[in-house]
KOLGU-4560 file (N, C-alpha, C; in nm, 3 decimals, padded with zeros to 5 digits):
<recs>
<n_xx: -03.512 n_yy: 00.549 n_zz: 02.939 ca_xx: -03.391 ca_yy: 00.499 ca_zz: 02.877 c_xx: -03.424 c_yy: 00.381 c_zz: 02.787 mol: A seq: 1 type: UNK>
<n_xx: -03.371 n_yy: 00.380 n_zz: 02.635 ca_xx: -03.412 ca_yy: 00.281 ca_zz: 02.590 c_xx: -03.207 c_yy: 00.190 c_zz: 02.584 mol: A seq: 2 type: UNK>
<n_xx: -03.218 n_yy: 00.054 n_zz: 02.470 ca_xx: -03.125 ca_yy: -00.013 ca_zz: 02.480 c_xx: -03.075 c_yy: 00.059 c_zz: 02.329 mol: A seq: 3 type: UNK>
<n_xx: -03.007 n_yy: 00.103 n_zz: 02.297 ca_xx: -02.895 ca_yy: 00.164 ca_zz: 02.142 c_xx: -02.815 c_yy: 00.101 c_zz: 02.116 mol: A seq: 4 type: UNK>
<n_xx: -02.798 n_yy: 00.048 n_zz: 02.002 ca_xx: -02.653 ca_yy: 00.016 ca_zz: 01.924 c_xx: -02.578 c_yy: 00.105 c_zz: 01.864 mol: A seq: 5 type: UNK>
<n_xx: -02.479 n_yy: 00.139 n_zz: 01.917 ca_xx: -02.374 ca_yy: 00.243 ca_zz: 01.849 c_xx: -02.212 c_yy: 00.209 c_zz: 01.797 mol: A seq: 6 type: UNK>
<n_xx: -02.220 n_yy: 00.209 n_zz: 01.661 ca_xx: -02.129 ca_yy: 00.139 ca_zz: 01.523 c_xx: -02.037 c_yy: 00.247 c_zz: 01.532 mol: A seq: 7 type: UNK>
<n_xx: -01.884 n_yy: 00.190 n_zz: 01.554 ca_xx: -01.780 ca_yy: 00.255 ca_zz: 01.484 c_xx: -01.658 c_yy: 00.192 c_zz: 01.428 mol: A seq: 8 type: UNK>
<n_xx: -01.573 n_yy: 00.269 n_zz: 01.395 ca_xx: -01.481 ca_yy: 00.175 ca_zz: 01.341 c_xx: -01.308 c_yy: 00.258 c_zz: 01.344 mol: A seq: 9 type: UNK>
<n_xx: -01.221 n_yy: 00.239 n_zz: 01.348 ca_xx: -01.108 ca_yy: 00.314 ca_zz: 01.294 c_xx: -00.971 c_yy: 00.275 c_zz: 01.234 mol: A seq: 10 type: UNK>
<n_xx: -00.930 n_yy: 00.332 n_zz: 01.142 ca_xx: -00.810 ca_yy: 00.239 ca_zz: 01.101 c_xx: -00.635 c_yy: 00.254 c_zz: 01.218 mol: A seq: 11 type: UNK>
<n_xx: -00.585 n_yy: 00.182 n_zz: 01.226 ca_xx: -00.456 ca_yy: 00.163 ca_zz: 01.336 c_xx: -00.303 c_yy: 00.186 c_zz: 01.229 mol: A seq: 12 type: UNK>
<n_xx: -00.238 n_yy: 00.238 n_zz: 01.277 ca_xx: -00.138 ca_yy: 00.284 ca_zz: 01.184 c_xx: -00.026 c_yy: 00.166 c_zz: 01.223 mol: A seq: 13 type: UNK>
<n_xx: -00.020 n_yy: 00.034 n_zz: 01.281 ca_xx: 00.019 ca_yy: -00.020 ca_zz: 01.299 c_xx: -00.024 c_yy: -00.205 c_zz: 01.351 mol: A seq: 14 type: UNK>
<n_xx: 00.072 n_yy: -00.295 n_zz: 01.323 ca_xx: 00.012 ca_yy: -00.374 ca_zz: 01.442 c_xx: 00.118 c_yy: -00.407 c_zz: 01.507 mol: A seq: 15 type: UNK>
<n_xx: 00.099 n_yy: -00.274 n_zz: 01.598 ca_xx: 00.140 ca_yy: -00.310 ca_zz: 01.776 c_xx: 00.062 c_yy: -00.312 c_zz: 01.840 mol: A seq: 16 type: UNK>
<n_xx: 00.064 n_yy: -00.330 n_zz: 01.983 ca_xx: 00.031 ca_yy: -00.349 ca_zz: 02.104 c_xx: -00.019 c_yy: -00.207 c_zz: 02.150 mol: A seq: 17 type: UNK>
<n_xx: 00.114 n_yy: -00.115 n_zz: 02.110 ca_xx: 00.060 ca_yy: 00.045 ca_zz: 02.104 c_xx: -00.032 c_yy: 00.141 c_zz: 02.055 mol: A seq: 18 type: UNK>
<n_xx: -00.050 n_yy: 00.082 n_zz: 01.903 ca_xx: -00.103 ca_yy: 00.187 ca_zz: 01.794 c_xx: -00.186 c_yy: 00.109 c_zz: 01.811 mol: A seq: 19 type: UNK>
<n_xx: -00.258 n_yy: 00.003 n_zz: 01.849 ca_xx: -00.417 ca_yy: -00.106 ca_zz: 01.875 c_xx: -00.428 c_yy: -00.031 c_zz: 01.967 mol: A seq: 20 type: UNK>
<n_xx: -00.409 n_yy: -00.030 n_zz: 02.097 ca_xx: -00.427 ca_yy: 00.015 ca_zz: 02.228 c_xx: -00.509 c_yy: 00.188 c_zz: 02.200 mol: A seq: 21 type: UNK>
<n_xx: -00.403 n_yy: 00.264 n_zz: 02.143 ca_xx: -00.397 ca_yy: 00.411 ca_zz: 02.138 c_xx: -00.545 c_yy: 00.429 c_zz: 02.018 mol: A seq: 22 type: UNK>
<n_xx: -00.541 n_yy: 00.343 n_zz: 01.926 ca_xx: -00.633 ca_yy: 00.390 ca_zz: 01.819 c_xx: -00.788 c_yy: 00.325 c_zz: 01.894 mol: A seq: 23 type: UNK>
<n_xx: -00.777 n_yy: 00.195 n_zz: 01.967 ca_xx: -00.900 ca_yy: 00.166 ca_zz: 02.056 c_xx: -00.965 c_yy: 00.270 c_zz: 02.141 mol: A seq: 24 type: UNK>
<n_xx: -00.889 n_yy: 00.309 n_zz: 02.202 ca_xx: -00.937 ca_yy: 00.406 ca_zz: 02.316 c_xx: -00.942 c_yy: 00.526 c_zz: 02.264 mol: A seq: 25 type: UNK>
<n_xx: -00.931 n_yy: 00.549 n_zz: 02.137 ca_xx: -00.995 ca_yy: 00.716 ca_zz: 02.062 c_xx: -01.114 c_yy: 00.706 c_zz: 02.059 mol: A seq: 26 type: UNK>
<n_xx: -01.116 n_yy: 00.597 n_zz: 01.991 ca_xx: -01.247 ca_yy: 00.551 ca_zz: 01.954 c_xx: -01.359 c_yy: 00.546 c_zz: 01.988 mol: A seq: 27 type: UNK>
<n_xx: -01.327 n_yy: 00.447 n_zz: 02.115 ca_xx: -01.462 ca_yy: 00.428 ca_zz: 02.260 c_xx: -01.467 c_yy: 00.557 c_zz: 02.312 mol: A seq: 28 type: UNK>
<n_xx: -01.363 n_yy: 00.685 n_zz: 02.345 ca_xx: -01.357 ca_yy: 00.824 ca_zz: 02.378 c_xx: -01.469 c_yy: 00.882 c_zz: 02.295 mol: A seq: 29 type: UNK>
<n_xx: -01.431 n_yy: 00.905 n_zz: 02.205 ca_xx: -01.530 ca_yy: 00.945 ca_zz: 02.078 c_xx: -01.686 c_yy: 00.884 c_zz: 02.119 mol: A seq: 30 type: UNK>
<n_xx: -01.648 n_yy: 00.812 n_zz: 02.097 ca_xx: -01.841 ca_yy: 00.735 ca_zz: 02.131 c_xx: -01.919 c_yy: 00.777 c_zz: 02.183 mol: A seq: 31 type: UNK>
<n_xx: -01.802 n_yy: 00.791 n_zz: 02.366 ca_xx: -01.903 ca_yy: 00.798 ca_zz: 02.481 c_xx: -01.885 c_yy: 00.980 c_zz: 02.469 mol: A seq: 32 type: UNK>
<n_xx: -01.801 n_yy: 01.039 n_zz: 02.439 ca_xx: -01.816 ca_yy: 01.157 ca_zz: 02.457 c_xx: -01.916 c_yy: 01.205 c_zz: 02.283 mol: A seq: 33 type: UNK>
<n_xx: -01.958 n_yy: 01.179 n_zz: 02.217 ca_xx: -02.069 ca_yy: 01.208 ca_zz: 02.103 c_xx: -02.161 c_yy: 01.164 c_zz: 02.124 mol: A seq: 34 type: UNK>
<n_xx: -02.207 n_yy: 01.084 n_zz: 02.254 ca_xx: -02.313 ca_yy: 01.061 ca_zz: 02.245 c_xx: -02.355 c_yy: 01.068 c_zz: 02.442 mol: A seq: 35 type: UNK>
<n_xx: -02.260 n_yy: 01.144 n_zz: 02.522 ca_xx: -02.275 ca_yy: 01.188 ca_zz: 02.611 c_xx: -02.318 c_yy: 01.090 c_zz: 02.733 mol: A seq: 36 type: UNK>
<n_xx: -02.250 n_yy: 00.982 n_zz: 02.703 ca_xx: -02.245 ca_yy: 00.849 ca_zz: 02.784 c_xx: -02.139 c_yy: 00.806 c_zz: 02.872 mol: A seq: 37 type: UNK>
<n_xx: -02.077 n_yy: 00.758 n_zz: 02.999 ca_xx: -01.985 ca_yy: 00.745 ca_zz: 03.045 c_xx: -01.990 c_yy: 00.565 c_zz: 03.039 mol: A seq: 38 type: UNK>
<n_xx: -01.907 n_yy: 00.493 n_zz: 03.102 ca_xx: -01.856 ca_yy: 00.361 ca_zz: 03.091 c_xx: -01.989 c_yy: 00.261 c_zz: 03.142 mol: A seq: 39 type: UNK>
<n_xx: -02.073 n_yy: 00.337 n_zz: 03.275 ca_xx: -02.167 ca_yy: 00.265 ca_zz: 03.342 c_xx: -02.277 c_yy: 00.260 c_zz: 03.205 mol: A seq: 40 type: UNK>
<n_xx: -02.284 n_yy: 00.335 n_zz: 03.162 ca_xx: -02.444 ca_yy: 00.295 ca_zz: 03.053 c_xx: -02.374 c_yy: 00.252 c_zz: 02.937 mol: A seq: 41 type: UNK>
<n_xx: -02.278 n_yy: 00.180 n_zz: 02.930 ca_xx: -02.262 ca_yy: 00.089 ca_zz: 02.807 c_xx: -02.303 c_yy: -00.068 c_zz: 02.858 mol: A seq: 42 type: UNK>
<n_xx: -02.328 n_yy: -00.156 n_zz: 02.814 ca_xx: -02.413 ca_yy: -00.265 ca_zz: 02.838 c_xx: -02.311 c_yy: -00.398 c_zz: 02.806 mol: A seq: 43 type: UNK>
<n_xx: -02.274 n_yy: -00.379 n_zz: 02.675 ca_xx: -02.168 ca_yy: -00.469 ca_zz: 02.614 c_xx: -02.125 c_yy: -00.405 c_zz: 02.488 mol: A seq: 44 type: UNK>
<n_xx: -01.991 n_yy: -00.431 n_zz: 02.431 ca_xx: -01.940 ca_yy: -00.447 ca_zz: 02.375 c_xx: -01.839 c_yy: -00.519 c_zz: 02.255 mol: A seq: 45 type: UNK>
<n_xx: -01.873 n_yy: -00.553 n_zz: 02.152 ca_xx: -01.821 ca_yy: -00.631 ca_zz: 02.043 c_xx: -01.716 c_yy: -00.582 c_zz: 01.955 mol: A seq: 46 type: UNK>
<n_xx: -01.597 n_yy: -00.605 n_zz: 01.960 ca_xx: -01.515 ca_yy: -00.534 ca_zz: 01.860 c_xx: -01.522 c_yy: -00.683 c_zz: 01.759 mol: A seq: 47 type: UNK>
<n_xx: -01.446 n_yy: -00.593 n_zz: 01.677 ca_xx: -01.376 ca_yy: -00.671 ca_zz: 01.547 c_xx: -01.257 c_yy: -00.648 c_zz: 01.488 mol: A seq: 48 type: UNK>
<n_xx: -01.131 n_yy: -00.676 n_zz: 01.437 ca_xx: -01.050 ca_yy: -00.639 ca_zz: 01.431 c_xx: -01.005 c_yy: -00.683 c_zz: 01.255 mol: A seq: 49 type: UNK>
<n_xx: -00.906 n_yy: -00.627 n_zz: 01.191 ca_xx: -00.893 ca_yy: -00.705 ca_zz: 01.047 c_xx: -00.832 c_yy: -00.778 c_zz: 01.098 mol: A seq: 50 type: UNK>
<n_xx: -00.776 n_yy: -00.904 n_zz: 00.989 ca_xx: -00.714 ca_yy: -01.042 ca_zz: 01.015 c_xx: -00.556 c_yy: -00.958 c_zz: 01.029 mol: A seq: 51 type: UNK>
<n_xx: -00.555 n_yy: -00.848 n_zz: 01.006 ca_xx: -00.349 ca_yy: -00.839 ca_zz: 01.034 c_xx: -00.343 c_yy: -00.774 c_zz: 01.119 mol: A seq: 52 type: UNK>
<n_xx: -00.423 n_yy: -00.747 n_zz: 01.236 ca_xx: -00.427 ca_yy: -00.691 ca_zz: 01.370 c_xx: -00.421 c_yy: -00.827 c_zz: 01.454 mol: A seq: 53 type: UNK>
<n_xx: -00.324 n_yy: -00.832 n_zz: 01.487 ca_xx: -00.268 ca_yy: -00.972 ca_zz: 01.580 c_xx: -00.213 c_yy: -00.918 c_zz: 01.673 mol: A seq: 54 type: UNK>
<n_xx: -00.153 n_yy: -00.799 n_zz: 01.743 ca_xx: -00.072 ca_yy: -00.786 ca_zz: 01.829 c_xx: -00.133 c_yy: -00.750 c_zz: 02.011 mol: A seq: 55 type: UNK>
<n_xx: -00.256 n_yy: -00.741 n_zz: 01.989 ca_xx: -00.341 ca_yy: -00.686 ca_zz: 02.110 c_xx: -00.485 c_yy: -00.713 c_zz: 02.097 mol: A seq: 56 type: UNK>
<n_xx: -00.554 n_yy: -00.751 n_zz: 02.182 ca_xx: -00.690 ca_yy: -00.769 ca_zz: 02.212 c_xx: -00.727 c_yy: -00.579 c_zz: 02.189 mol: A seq: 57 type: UNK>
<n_xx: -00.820 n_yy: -00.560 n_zz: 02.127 ca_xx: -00.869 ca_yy: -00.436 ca_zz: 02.165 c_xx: -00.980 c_yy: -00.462 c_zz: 02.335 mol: A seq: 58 type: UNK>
<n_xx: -01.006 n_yy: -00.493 n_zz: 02.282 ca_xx: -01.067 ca_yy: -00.479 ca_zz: 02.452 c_xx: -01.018 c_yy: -00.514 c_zz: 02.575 mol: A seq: 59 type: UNK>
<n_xx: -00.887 n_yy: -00.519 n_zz: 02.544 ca_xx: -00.809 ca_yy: -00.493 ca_zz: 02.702 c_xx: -00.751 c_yy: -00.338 c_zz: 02.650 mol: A seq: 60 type: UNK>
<n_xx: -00.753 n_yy: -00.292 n_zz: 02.564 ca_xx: -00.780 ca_yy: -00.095 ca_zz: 02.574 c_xx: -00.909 c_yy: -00.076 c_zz: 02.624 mol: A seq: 61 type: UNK>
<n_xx: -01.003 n_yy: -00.090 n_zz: 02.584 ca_xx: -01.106 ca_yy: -00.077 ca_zz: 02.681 c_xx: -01.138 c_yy: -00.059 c_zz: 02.826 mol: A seq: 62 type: UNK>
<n_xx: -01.068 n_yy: -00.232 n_zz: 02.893 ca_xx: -01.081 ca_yy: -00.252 ca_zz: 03.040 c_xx: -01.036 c_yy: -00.127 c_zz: 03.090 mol: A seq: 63 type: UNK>
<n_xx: -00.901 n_yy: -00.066 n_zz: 03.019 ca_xx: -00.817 ca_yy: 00.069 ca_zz: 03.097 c_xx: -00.941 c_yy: 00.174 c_zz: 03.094 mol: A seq: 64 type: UNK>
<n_xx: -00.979 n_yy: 00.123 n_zz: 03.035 ca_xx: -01.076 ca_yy: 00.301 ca_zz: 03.058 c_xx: -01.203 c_yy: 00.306 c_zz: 03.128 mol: A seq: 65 type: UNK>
<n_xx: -01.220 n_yy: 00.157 n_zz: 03.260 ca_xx: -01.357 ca_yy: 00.162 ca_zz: 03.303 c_xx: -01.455 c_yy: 00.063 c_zz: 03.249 mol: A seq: 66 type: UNK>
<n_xx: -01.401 n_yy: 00.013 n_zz: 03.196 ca_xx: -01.450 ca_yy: -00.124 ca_zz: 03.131 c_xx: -01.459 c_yy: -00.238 c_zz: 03.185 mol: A seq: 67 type: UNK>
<n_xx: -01.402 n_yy: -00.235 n_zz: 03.284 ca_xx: -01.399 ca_yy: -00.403 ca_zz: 03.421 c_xx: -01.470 c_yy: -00.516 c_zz: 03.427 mol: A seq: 68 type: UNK>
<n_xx: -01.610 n_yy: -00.409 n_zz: 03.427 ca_xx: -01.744 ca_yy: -00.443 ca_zz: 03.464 c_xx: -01.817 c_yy: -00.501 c_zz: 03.362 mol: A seq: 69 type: UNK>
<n_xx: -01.768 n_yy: -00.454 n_zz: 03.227 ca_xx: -01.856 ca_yy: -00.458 ca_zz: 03.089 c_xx: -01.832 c_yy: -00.598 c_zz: 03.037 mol: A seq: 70 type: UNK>
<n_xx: -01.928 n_yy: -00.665 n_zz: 02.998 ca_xx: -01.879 ca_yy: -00.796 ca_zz: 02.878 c_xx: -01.793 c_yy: -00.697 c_zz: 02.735 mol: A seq: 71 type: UNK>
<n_xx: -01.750 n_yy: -00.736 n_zz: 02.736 ca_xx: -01.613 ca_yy: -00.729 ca_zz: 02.604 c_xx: -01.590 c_yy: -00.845 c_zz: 02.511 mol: A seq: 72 type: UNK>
<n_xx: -01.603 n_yy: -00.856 n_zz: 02.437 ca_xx: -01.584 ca_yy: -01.009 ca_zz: 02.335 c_xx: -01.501 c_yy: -00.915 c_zz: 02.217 mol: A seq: 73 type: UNK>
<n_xx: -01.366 n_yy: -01.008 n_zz: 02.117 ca_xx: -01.323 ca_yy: -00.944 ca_zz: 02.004 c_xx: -01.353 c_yy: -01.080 c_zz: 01.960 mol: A seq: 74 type: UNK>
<n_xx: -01.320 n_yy: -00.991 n_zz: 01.795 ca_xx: -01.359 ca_yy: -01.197 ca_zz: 01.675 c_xx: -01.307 c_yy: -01.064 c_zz: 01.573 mol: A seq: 75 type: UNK>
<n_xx: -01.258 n_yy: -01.195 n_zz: 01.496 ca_xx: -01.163 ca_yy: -01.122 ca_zz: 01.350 c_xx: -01.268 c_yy: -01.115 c_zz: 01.263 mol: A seq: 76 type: UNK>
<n_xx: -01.271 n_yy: -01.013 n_zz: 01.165 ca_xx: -01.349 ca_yy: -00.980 ca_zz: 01.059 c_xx: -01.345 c_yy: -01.069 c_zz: 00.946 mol: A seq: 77 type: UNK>
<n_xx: -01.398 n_yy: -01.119 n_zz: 00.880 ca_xx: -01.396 ca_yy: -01.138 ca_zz: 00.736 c_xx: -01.332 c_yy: -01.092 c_zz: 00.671 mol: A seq: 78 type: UNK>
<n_xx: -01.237 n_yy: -01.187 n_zz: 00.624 ca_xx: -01.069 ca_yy: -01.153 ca_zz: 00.517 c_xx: -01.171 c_yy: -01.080 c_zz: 00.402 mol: A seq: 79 type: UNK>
<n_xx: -01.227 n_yy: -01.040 n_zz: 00.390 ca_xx: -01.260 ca_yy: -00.988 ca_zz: 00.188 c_xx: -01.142 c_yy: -00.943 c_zz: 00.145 mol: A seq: 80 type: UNK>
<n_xx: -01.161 n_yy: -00.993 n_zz: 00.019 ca_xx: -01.026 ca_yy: -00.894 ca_zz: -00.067 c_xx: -01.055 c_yy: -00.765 c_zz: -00.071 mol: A seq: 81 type: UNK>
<n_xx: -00.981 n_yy: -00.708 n_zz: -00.050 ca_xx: -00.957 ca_yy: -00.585 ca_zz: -00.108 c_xx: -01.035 c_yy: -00.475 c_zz: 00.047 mol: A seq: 82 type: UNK>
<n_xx: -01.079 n_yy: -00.522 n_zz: 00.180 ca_xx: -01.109 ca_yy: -00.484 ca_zz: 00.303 c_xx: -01.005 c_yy: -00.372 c_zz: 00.339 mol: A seq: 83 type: UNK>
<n_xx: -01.075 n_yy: -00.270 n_zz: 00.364 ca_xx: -00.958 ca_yy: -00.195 ca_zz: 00.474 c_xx: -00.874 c_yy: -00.268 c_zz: 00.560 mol: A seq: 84 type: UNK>
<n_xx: -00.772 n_yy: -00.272 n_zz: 00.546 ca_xx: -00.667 ca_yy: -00.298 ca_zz: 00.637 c_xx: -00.612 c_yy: -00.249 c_zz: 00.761 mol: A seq: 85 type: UNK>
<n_xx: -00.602 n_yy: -00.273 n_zz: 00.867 ca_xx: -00.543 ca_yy: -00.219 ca_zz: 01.000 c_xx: -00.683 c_yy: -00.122 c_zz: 01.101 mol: A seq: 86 type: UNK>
<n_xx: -00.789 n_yy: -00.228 n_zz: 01.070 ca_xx: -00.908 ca_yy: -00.171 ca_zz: 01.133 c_xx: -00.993 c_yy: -00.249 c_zz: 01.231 mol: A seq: 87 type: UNK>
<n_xx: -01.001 n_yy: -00.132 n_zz: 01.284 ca_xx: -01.090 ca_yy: -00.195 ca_zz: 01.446 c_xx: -01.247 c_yy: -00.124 c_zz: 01.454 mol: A seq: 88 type: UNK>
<n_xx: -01.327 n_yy: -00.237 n_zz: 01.455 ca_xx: -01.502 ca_yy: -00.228 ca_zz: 01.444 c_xx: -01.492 c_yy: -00.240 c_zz: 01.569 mol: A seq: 89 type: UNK>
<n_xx: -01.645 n_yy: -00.193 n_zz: 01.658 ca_xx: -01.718 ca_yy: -00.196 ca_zz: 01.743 c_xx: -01.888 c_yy: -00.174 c_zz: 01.690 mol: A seq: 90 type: UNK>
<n_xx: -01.936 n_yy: -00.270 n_zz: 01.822 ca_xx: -02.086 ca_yy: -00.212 ca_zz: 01.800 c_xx: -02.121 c_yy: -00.217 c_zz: 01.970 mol: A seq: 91 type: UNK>
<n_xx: -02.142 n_yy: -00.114 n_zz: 02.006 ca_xx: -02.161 ca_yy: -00.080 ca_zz: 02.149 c_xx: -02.285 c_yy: -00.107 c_zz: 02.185 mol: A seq: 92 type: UNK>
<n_xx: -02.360 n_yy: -00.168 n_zz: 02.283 ca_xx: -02.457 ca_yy: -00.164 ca_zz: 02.310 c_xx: -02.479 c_yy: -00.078 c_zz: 02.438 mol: A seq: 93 type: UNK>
<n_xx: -02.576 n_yy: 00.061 n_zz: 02.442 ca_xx: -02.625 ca_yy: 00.139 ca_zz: 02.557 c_xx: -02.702 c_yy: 00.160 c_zz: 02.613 mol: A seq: 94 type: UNK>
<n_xx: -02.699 n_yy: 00.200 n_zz: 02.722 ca_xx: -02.831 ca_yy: 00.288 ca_zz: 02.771 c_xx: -02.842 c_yy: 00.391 c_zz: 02.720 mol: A seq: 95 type: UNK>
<n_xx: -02.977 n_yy: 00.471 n_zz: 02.636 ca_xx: -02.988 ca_yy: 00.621 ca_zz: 02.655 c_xx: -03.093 c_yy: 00.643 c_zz: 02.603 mol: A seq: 96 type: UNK>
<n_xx: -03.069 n_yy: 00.782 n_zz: 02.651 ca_xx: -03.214 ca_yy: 00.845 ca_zz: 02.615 c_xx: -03.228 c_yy: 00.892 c_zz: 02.506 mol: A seq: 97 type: UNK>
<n_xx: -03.165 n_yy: 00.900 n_zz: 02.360 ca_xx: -03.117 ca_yy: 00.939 ca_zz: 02.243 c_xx: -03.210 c_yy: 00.860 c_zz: 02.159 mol: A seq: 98 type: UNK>
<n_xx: -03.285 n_yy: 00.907 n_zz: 02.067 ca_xx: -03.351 ca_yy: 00.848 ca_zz: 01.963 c_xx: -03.220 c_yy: 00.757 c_zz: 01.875 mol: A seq: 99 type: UNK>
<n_xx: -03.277 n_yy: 00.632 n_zz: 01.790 ca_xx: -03.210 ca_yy: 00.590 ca_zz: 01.743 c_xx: -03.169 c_yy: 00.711 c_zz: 01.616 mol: A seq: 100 type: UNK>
<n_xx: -03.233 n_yy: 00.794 n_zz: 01.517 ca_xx: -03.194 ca_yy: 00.861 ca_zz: 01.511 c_xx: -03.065 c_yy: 00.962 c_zz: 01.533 mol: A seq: 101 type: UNK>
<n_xx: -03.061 n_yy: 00.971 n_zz: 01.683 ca_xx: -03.015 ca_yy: 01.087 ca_zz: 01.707 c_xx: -02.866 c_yy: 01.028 c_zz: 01.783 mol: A seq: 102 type: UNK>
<n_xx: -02.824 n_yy: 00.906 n_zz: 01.762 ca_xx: -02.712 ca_yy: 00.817 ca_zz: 01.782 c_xx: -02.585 c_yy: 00.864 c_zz: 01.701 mol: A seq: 103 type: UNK>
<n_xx: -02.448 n_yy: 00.890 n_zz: 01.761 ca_xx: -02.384 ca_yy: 00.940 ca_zz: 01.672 c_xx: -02.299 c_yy: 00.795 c_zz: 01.652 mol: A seq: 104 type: UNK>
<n_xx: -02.262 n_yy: 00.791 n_zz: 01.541 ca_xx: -02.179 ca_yy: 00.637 ca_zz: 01.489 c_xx: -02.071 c_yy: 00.703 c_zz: 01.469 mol: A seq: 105 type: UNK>
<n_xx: -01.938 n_yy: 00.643 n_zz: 01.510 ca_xx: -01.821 ca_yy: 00.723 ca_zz: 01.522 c_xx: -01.716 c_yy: 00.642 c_zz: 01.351 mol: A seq: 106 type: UNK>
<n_xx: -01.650 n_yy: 00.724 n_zz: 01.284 ca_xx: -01.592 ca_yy: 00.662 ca_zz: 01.197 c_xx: -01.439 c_yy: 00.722 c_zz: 01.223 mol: A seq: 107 type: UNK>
<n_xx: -01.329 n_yy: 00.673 n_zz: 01.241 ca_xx: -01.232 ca_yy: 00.764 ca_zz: 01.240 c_xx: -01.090 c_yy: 00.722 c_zz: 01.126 mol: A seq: 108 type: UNK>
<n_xx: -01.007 n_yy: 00.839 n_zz: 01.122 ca_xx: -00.890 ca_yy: 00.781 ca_zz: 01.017 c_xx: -00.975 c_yy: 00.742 c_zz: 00.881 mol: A seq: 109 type: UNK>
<n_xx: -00.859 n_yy: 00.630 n_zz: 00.846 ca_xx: -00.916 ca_yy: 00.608 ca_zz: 00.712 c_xx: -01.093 c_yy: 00.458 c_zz: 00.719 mol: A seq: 110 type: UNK>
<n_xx: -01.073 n_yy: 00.455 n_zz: 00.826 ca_xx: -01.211 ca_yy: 00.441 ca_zz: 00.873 c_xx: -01.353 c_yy: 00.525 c_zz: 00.800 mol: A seq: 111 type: UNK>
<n_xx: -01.331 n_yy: 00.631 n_zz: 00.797 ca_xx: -01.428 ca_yy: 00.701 ca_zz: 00.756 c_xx: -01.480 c_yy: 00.688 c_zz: 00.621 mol: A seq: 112 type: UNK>
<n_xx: -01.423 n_yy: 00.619 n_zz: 00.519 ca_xx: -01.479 ca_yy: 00.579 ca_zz: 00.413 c_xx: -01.574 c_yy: 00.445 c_zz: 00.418 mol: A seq: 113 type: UNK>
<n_xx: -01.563 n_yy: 00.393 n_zz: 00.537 ca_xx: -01.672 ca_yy: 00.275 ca_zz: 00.523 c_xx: -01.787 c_yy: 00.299 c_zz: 00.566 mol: A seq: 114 type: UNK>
<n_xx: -01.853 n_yy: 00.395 n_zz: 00.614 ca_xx: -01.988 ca_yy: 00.428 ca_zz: 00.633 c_xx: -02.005 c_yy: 00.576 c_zz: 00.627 mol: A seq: 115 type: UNK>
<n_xx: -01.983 n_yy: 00.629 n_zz: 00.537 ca_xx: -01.993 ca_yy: 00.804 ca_zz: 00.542 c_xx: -02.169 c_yy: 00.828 c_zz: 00.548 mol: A seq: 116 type: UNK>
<n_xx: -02.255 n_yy: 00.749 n_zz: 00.539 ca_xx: -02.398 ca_yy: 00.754 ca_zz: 00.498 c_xx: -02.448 c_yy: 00.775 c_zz: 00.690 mol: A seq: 117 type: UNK>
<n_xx: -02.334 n_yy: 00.699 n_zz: 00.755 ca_xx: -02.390 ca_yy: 00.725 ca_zz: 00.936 c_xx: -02.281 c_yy: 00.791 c_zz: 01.040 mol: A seq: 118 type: UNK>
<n_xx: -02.198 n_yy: 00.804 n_zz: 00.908 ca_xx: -02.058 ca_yy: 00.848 ca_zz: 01.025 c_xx: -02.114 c_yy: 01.018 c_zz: 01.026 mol: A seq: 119 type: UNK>
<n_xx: -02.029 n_yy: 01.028 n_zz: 01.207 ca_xx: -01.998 ca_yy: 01.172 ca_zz: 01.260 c_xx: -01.942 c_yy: 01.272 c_zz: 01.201 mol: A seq: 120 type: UNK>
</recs>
């Protein structure tokens, strides 16, 4: 088993409490199921959120899914002009046996235009 960083990101059709929550936990779903990992071999976790996502910690969507155990930290992104709006970053840190290579980076929604060069 080596240690992996695995990058995703997705845009939230809102800022609620709901559409943060619901678009978080696609996300981390996506991850661990593309790269065939459950909650125990994630290590830590870093989100990021844009500056107009105020209504919810993403990583208390997380805790719901088995996350208890995990360090979790969020921090707001860098305002740039002209940044996707209503988006939530992660960079997962794992266990696995997966070449860095062979790591799937999850992009979702309108997410998917910011890294099409590593996205799924």
């Amino acid at each position: 088993m080596s240690v992996r960083a695995i990058r995703g990101a997705t845009q939230v059709e809102a800022n609620t409490a709901e559409a943060i929550t619901v678009a978080t936990q696609e996300l981390i779903l996506e991850i661990l199921a593309a790269n065939s990992l459950t909650a125990d071999d994630v290590i830590s976790v870093l989100f990021t959120s844009s500056p107009d996502l105020t209504a919810t910690f993403p990583a208390a969507a997380a805790r719901s899914l088995g996350f208890e155990n995990t360090p979790l930290i969020c921090s707001v992104e860098i305002d740039v002009p002209g940044a996707l709006p209503r988006t939530v970053r992660v960079m997962a840190h794992v266990e696995s046996a997966l070449s860095k290579g062979d790591i799937a980076h999850i992009y979702l929604h309108g997410a998917k235009a910011l890294r099409r060069d590593i996205a799924q």
